[in-house]
C-alpha positions in Angstrom: 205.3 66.5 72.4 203.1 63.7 71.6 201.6 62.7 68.6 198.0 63.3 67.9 195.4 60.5 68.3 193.1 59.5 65.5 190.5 61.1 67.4 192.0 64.1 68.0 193.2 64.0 64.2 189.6 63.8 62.9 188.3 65.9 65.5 190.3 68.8 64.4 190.1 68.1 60.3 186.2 68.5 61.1 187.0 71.9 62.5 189.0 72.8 59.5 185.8 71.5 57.6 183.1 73.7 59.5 185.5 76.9 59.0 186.0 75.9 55.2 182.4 75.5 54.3 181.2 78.7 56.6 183.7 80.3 54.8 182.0 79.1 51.4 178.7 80.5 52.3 177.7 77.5 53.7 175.2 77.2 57.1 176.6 74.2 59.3 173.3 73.3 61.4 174.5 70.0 63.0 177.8 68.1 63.5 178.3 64.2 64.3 174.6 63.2 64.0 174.1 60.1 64.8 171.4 57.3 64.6 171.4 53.5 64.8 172.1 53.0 61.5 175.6 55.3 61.5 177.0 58.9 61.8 176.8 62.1 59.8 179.7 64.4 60.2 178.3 67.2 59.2 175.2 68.6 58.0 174.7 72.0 56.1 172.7 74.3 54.3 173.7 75.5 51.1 171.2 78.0 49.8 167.9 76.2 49.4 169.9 72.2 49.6 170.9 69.9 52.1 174.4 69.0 51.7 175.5 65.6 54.4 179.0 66.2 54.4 181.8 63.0 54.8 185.2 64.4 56.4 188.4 62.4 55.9 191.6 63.5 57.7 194.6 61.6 56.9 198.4 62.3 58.4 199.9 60.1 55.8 199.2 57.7 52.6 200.2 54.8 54.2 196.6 53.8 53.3 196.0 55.7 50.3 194.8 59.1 50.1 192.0 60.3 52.3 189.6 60.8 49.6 190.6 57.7 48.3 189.2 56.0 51.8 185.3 57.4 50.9 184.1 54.1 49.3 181.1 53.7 47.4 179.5 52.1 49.8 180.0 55.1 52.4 178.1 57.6 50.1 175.5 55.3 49.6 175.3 54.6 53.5 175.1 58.6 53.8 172.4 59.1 51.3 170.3 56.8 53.5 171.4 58.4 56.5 170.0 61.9 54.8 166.6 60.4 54.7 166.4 59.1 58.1 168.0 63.0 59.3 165.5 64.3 56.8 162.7 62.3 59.1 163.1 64.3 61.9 162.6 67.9 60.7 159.7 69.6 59.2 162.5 72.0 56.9 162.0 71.3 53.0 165.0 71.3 51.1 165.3 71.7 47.3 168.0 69.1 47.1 169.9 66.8 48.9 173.7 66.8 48.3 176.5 64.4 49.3 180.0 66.1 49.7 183.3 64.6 50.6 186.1 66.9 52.5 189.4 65.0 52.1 191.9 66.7 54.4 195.7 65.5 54.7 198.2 67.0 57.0 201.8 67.1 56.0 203.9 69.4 58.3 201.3 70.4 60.8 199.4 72.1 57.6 196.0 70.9 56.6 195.4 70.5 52.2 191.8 70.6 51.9 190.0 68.7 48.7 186.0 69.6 48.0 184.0 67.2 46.0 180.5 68.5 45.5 178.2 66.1 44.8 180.3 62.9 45.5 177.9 60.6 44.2 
């Protein structure tokens, strides 16, 4: 068995993400969005808001924790990345949330962490 790739790490945290925030209540309408400016992972409806959502998967803390690796910087880069999403649809949306899904794997299971309105 080999081990998993980055890619195929992150690729499959994001479908731990989707299944968690269906589960919530949430409406995923679009997935790796991207523009010139960066990429959303995920973008969701949650009742009558927009909630961008940043997924994280790490395999270890070698580097710190996952949520740990969602700077500042990123959240501010996704809030501008809202707006220019935002731009290309005719939907209204009461509010416009940023969320962070930290997700570290340990033994082949996944430990999920939600922060609602990271910045």
């Amino acid at each position: 068995m080999t081990p998993e790739s980055k890619q195929e790490l992150g690729k499959r945290g994001e479908q731990v993400a989707v299944t968690y925030l269906e589960a919530e209540g949430m409406k995923v309408i679009e997935r790796n969005w991207r523009c010139r400016h960066g990429e959303i992972d995920i973008i969701a409806e949650d009742g009558s808001n927009l909630v961008v959502v940043e997924v994280k998967t790490r395999s270890s803390r070698s580097h710190g924790s996952a949520l740990e690796s969602v700077s500042p910087a990123k959240l501010a880069r996704l809030r501008m990345l809202a707006a220019k999403w935002l731009t290309t649809r005719t939907e209204t949306y009461k509010a416009v949330r940023v969320d962070v899904i930290a997700l570290e794997r340990f033994a082949g299971d996944f430990a999920l962490r939600h922060v609602r309105g990271a910045i």
